[in-house]
C-alpha positions as CSV (number, residue, x, y, z in Angstrom):
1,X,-5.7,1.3,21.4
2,X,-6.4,4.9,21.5
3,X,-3.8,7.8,20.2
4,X,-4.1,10.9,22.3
5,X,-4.1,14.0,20.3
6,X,-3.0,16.6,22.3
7,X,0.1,15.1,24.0
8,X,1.0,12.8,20.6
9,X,0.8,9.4,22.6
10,X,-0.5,5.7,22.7
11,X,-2.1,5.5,26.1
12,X,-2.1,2.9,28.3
13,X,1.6,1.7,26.7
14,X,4.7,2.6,28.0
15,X,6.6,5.5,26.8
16,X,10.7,5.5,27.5
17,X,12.1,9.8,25.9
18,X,14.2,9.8,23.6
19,X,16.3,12.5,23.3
20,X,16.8,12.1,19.5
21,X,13.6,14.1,18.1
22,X,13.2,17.8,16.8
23,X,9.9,19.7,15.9
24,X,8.2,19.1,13.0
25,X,8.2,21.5,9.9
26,X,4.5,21.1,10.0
27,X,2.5,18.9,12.7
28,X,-0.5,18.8,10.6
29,X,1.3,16.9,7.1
30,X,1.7,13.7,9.1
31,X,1.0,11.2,5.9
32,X,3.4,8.6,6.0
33,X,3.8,5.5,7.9
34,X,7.3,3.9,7.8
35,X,7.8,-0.1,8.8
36,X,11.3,-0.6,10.0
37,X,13.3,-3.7,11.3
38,X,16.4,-3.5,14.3
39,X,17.9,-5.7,16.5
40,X,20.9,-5.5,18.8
41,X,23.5,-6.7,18.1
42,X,22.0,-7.9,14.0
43,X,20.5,-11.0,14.7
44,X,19.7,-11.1,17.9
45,X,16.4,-10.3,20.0
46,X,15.6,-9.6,23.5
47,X,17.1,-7.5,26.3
48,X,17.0,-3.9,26.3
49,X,19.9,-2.8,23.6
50,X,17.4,-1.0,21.4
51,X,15.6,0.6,24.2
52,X,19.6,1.9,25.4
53,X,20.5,2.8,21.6
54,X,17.4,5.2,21.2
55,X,17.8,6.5,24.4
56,X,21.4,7.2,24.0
57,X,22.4,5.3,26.1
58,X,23.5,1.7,24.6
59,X,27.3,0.9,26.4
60,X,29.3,0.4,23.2
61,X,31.8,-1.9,25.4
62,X,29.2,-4.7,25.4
63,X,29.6,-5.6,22.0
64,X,31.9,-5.1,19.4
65,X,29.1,-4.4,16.8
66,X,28.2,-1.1,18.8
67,X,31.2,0.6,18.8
68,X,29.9,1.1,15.3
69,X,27.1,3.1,16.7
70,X,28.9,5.1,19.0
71,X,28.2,8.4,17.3
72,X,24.9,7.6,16.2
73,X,21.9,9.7,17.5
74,X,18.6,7.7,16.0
75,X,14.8,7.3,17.1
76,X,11.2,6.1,16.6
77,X,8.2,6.7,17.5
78,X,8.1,3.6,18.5
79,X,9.3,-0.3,18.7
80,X,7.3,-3.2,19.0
81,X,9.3,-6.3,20.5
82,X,8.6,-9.9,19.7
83,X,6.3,-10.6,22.1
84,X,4.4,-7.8,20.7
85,X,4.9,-5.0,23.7
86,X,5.6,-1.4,22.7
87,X,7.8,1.0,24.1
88,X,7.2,4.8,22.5
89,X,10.2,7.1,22.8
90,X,8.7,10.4,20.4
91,X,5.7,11.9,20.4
92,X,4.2,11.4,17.1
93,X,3.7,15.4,16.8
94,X,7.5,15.5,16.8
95,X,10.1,14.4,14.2
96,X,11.8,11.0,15.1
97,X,15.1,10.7,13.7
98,X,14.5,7.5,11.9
99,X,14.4,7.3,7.8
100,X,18.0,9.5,7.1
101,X,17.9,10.4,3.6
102,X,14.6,9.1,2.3
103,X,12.0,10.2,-0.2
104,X,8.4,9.5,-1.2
105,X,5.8,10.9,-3.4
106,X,8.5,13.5,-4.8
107,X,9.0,14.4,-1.0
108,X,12.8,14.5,0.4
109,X,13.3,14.1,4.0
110,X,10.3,12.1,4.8
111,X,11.2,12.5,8.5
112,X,9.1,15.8,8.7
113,X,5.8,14.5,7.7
114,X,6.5,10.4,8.6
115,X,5.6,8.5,11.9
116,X,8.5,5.5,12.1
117,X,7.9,2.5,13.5
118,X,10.1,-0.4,14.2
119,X,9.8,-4.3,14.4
120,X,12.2,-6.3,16.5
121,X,13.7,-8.4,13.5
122,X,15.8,-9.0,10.8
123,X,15.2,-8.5,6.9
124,X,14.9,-12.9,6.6
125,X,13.2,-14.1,10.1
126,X,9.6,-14.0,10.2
127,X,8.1,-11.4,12.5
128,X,5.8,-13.0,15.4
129,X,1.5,-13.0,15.6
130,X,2.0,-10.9,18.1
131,X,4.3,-7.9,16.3
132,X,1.5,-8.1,13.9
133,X,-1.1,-7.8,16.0
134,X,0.2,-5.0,17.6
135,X,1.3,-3.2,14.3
136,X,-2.0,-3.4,13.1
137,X,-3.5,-1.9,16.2
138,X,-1.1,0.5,15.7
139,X,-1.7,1.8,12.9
140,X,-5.6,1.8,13.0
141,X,-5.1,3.9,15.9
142,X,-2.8,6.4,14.0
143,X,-5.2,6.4,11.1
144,X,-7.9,7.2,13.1
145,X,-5.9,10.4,14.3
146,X,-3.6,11.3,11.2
147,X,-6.1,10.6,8.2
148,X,-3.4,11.1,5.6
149,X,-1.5,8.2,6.7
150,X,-4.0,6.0,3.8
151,X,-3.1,2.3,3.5
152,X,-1.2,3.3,0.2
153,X,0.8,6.0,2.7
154,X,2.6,3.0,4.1
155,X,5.8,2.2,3.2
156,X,8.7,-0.3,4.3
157,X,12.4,1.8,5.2
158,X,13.0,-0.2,2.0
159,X,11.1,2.1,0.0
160,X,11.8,5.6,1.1
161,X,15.6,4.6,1.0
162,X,16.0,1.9,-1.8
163,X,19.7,0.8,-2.2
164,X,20.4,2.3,1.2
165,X,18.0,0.6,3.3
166,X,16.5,-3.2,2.9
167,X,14.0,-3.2,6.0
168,X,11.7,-4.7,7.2
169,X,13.0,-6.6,4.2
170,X,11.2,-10.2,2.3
171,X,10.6,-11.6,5.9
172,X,7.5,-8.9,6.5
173,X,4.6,-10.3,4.8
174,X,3.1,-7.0,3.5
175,X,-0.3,-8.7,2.0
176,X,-1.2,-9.9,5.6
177,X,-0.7,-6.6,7.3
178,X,-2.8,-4.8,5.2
179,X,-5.4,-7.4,4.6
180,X,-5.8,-7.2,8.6
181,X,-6.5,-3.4,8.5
């Protein structure tokens, strides 16, 4: 899996635009690595609803938990599904909208210098072989491209936004990801 550096994507995956980005304060402070969780609607896996939500366009009448998001206006660089495929919707030289108020290392906002990605899952069901095959793959890629983004640069939504956010929650076994990298 190869990152290319000048247009900011994974090649030879497919890439889906999301119009929920902005420009980064500064492209070259990409140091963080963020590990979310999502599923639409909570609980549930397959189909495209997360794919519609970061494009904009998820139909709220489909289910009565997405009216709830009808103003919402989120992204990642990235989602990997259960089956381990991975759709990219921001360049990682932009700024995904996907930590909200976070912090780490002192730093607010960890949006500007942060590359998001998120797992198909829940906080309590355990994530598939295949997610973590890809994830890892991932992120050596990344790291080979953005050498700030250390092992210990890798945090859970959990930990940039603690009482706000519980993701990718107990379910993620942390100690195998980063045994595999």
């Amino acid at each position: 899996m190869i990152v290319n550096k000048e247009t900011g994507k994974l090649e030879n995956n497919r890439f889906s635009p999301s119009p929920h980005f902005n420009e980064r304060p500064d492209e070259g402070d990409v140091s963080l690595l963020v590990i979310h969780s999502i599923s639409l609607p909570p609980g549930e896996f397959g189909g495209s609803y997360i794919e519609d939500f970061f494009l904009g366009k998820l139909d709220v009448t489909q289910h009565d938990y997405f009216k709830t998001l009808k103003e919402t206006r989120v992204s990642a660089h990235l989602v990997i599904d259960r089956q381990g495929e991975i759709i990219q919707f921001v360049p990682f030289s932009q700024r995904a909208w996907h930590a909200g108020q976070s912090s780490f290392n002192g730093r607010d906002n960890c949006n500007d210098f942060s590359i998001g990605i998120e797992l198909e899952g829940v906080d309590d069901v355990a994530y598939s072989d295949a997610q973590y095959k890809s994830l890892v793959e991932v992120t050596k890629a990344l790291q080979a491209v953005y050498s700030k983004i250390t092992n210990e640069n890798i945090k859970g939504h959990e930990h940039i936004a603690p009482g706000r956010k519980t993701d990718p929650g107990p379910a993620f076994d942390w100690m195998r990801y980063l045994n595999l990298l």
